[in-house]
Phi, psi and omega in degrees: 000008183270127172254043162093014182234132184240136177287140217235095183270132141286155175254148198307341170308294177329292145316317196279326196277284157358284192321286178331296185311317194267342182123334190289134187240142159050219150002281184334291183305330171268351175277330182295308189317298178323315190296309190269323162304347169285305178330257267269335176277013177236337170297320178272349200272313153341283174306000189255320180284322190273005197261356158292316181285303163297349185283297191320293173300332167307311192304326186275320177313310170301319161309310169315313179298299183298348174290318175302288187314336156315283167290005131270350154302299204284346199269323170316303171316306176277002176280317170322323207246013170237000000 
């Protein structure tokens, strides 16, 4: 279901060095880290959602197409039986 977009997770190594860098102590320092994990869970929970939504319009598209081709099978069949 990835249509080309990839999701780029730092990892708690990251954020903790990142953290580190910046200065963040204590408190601080786990409110950043939470904070951007929730961002990145929220970023993914987003991508789930729209690759679901685009999974869905694939789904209805295809379905129309066999639905068409259907109905053109049955109408060839009966231009055949007259």
């Amino acid at each position: 279901m990835n249509f080309g977009t990839e999701i780029k997770m730092a990892t708690v190594q990251t954020l903790k060095d990142l953290g580190e860098q910046m200065g963040l102590k204590g408190t601080e320092f786990r409110d950043f880290i939470k904070e951007q994990q929730d961002l990145e869970r929220e970023e993914r929970n987003q991508q789930l959602e729209h690759d679901k939504i685009q999974q869905d319009k694939d789904d209805k598209f295809r379905l129309a197409q066999m639905e068409r081709q259907k109905r053109k099978r049955t109408t060839r069949d009966r231009t055949d039986e007259i």
